[in-house]
C-alpha positions in Angstrom: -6.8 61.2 53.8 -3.4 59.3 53.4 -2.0 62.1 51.1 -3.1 64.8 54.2 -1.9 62.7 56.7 1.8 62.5 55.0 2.0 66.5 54.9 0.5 67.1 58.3 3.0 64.2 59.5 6.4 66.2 57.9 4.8 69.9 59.8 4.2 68.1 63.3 3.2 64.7 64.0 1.6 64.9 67.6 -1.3 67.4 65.8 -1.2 65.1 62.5 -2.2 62.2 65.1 -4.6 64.4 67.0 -6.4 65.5 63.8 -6.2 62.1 62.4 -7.8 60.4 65.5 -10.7 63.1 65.3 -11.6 62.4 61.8 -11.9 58.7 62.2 -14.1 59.4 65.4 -16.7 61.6 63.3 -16.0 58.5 60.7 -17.0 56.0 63.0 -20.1 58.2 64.4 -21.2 58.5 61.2 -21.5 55.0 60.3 -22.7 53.9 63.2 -26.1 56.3 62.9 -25.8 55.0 59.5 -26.1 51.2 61.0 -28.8 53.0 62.9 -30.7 54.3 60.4 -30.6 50.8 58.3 -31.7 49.1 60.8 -34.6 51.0 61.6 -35.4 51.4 57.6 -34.8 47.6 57.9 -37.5 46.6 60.6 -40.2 49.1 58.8 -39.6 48.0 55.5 -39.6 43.9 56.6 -42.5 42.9 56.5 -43.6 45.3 53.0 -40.8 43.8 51.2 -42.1 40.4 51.6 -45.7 41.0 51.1 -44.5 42.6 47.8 -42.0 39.5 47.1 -44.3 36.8 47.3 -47.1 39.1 45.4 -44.8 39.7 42.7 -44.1 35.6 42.6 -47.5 34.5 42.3 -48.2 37.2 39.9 -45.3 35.8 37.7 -46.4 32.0 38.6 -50.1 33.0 37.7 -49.5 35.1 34.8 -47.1 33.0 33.1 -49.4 30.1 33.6 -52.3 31.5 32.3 -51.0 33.1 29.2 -50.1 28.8 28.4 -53.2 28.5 29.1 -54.7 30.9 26.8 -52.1 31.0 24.3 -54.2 27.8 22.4 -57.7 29.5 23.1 -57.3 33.7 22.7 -53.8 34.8 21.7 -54.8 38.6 22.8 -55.6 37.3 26.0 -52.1 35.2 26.0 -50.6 38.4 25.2 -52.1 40.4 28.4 -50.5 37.6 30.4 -47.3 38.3 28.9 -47.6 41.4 29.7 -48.9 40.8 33.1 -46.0 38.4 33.9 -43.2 41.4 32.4 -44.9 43.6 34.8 -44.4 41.5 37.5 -40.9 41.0 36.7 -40.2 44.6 36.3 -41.8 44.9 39.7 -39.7 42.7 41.2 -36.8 43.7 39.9 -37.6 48.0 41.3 -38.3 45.7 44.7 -34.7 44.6 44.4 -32.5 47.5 43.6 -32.5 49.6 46.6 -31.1 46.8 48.8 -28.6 45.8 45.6 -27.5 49.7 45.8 -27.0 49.6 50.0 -24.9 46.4 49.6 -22.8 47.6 46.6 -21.9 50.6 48.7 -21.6 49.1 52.1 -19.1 46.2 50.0 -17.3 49.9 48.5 -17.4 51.6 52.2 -14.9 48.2 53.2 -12.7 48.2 50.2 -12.1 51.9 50.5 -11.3 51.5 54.6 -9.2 48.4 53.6 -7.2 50.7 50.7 -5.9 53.3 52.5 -2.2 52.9 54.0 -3.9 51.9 57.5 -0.8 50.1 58.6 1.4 53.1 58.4 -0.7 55.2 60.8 0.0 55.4 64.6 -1.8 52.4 67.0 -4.7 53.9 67.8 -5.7 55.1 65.1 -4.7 51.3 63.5 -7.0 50.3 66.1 -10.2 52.3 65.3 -9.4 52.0 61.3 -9.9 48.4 61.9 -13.2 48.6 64.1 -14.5 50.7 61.2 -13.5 48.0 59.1 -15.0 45.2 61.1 -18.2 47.2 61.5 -18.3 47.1 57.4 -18.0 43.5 56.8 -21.4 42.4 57.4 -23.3 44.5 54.0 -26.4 46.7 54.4 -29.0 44.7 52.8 -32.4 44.9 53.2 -34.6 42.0 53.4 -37.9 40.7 52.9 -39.4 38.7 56.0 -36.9 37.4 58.3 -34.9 35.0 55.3 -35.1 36.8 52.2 -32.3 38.9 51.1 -33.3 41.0 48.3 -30.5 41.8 46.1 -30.1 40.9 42.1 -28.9 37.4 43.0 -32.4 36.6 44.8 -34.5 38.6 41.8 -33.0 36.0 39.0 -33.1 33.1 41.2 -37.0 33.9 41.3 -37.0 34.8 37.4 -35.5 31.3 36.6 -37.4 29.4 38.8 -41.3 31.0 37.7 -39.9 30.6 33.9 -38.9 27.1 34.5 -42.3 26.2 36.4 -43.8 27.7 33.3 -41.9 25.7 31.0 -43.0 22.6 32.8 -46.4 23.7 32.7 -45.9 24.2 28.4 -44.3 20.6 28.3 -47.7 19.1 30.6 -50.0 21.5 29.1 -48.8 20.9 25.3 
């Protein structure tokens, strides 16, 4: 856009503005049905997100315990535990990723807005540039329940904490 700008600026810079301003409008519309949109994706997929959170936790907490548990008495069973508990991780982690993906391109969206030679341009369209930019400084992110953010941070957080309550369980069990 800056590049454009510059050339439209040297033929006539009333119509460079006029353009200019009219871009950033159907910028600024399109982000906010964007806002919209994640907001209403946000409130449906609430309360689905947690359900399959705290499923995925107990199936880790559960799993992992029980393959200890059996690991002494049936390794095949042990195994199936295992296997049960990489499921649930693997679960957790697809559970993640789409909210990871909206934040990485919301955090993208600000940096690109933030890039451009926005101080160069005329007031007003300094003055919508930086709406767009204070619009894009809280992230998309989609949660689960009212608290939890579901991102890659959250995913390993719950990884380290089942795999330490089932090393625990090892030492006590052992």
């Amino acid at each position: 856009m800056d590049f454009k700008y510059e050339y439209e600026v040297q033929k006539n810079k009333r119509e460079a503005c006029t353009q200019l301003k009219e871009a950033i409008k159907v910028v600024i519309q399109k982000h906010y049905r964007c806002i919209q949109l994640f907001e209403t994706l946000n409130s449906v997929v609430r309360p689905v997100m947690l359900v399959a959170v705290v499923a995925s936790c107990l199936n880790l907490a559960i799993s992992g315990a029980w393959a200890i548990i059996l690991m002494q008495i049936n390794k095949a069973e042990a195994l199936k535990m295992f296997f049960g508990y990489w499921m649930a991780a693997i679960s957790l982690i697809v559970t993640c990723i789409p909210s990871q993906f909206l934040s990485n391109a919301s955090d993208d969206l600000l940096v690109k807005i933030y890039s451009i030679k926005w101080r160069n341009y005329p007031p007003k369209v300094r003055s919508m540039i930086v709406l767009l930019m204070t619009r894009g400084q809280k992230p998309f992110e989609l949660t689960g329940g009212p608290t939890i953010v579901l991102n890659f941070e959250t995913c390993s957080k719950i990884l380290k904490s089942t795999l330490s309550m089932i090393a625990t369980f090892r030492s006590i069990y052992d």
